[in-house]
N, C-alpha and C positions, 0 to 999 in steps of 0.2 A: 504494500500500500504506500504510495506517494506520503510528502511531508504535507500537514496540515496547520494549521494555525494555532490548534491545542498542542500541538508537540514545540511547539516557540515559545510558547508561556511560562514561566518560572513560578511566577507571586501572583499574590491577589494585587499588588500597585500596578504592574504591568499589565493583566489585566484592564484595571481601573482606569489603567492612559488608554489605551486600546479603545475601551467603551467608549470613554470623551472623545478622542481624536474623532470617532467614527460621528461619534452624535454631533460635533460642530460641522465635520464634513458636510453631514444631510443636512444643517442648519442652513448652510451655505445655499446648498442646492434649493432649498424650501424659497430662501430670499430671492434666488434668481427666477425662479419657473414663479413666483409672486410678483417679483417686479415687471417681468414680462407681461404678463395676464394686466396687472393696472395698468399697463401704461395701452394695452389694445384697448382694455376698454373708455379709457382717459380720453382716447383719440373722438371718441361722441362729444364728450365737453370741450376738449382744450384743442380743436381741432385747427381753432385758424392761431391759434400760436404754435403750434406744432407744424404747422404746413408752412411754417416761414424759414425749416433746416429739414424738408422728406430725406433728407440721404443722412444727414445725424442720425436722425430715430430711427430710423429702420435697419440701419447697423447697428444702434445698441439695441432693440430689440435682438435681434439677429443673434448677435452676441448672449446678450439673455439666453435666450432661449436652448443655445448650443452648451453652452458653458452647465448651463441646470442639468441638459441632456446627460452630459458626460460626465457629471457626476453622480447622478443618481445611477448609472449603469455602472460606476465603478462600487457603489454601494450593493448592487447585485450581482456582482462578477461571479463568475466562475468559477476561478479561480480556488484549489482546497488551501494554500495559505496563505494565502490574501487576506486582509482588514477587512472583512461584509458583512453584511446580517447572516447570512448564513452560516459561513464558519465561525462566529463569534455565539449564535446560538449551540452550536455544532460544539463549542468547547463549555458551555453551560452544561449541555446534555451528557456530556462524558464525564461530568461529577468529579472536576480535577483537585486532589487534593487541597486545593491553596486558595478552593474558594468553598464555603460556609453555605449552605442553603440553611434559610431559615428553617422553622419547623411546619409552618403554613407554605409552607412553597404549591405552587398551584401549578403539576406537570400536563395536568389536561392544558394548560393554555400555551407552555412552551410549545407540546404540539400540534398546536393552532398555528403558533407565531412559526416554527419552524415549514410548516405547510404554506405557510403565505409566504416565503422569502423563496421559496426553491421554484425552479423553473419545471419541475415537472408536475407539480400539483397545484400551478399560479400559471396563468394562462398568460397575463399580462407581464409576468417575469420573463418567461418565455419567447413574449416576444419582444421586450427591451434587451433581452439579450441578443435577437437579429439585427435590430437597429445597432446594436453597439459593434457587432461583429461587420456586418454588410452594408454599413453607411459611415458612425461616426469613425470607428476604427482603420475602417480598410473601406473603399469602393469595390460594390459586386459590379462588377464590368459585361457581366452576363443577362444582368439586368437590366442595366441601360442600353446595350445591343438589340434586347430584344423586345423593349418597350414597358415592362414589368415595374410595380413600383412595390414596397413595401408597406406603402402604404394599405396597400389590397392584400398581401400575403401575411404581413403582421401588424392588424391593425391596433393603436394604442390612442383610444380616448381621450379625452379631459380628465375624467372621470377616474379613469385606469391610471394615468399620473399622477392625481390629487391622491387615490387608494396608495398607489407606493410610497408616496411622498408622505403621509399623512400617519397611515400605519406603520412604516419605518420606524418614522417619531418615536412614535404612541409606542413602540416595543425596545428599543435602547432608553427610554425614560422609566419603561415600567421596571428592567432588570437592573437600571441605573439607580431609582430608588430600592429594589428588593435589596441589594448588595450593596448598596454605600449610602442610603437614603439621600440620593440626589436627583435634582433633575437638571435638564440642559432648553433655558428661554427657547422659543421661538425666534423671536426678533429684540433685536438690539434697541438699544433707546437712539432713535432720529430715525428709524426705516421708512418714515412718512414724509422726509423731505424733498423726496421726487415733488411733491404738490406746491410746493414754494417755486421751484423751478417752472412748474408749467404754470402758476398764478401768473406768476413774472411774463413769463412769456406771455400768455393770452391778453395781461391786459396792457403791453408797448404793442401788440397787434390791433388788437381795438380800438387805441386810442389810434394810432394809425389809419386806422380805418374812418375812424369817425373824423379825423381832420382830414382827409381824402373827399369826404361825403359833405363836409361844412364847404371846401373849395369849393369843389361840383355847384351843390346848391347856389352859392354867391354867383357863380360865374354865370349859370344860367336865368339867377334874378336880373342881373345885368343886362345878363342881353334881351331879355324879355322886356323891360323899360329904356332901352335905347329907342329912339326916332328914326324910320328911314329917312335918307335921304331925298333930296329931289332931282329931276333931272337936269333943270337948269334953264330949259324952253320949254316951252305949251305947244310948241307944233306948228302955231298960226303964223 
């Protein structure tokens, strides 16, 4: 049998980094595949300050969106020792001497949470791991030749991200309080000042806008109260 991630482990602190490093990883990815989502849907309100730089925002979306990808796929890698939920559940479930289960330890749920992280019993693990193999990681070249998207062969929801992203959490928190009574924020204190930045923006566009619309207006009072001219003779 190959090296795993429980055979790396020494102590219950090593461990305890492991946990944290994993749970601010997914923290990361939470704020990116987050900040993406507001700033699509942002674009209904903040849309005429945001249309004053379409290639700014649509690269940092872009970037969002990639950046969340590729981490929340390295939080379900493959990989047997690799830092993921599943081999970190993987060395919970091997009962390694150097870590304490309490006396209430609740195993029916481990194998809940162990079922939700593996790609053969998680449909959507499944196929974040095609995405990660046949697009972010490497290009399938067989696909693009022959018109194929994965989108159609593995398809991954809103819904299916928010579950990975979400449950991920919800399960290095719960083991993270069982064995050290801690938990890891969601977001940082200032994660909402993306809205200052587009305040800003929308309202030098508007006000733009609206001395744009005061010119106009003026220009056309103007010429609405000018006099024609005359010709200069009557003809006779």
């Amino acid at each position: 049998m190959g090296r795993t991630l429980a055979s790396r482990i020494r102590t219950e602190e090593q461990f305890k980094t492991l946990l944290t490093t994993l749970s601010l990883d997914l923290g990361r990815v939470s704020d990116y595949l987050w900040l993406f989502k507001t700033l699509v849907e942002a674009q209904r309100e903040y849309w005429r300050g945001m249309s004053q730089s379409p290639a700014f925002w649509s690269t940092v979306m872009g970037a969002l969106h990639d950046a969340g990808f590729h981490g929340l796929a390295r939080a379900y890698d493959l990989k047997d020792d690799a830092l993921t939920l599943r081999t970190l559940l993987e060395t919970i479930e091997s009962s390694p001497s150097f870590l304490s289960r309490p006396a209430n330890f609740d195993q029916p749920q481990l194998q809940k949470d162990l079922e939700f992280v593996h790609h053969d019993t998680n449909e959507a693990v499944a196929h974040l791991m095609l995405w990660r193999h046949k697009f972010f990681a490497h290009r399938d070249a067989g696909k693009i030749l022959k018109g194929w998207t994965l989108a159609e062969d593995a398809p991954l929801t809103n819904a299916d991200i928010t579950a990975l992203v979400e449950n991920g959490f919800g399960i290095l928190n719960r083991y993270g309080y069982i064995f050290f009574n801690t938990e890891t924020a969601r977001h940082v204190h200032g994660h909402m000042d993306y809205l200052r930045v587009l305040e800003t923006l929308q309202r030098d566009a508007e006000a733009r806008q609206a001395k744009f619309t005061e010119q106009l207006q003026r220009a056309e009072a103007e010429a609405a109260t000018e006099k024609p001219g005359t010709s200069g003779t009557d003809g006779t």
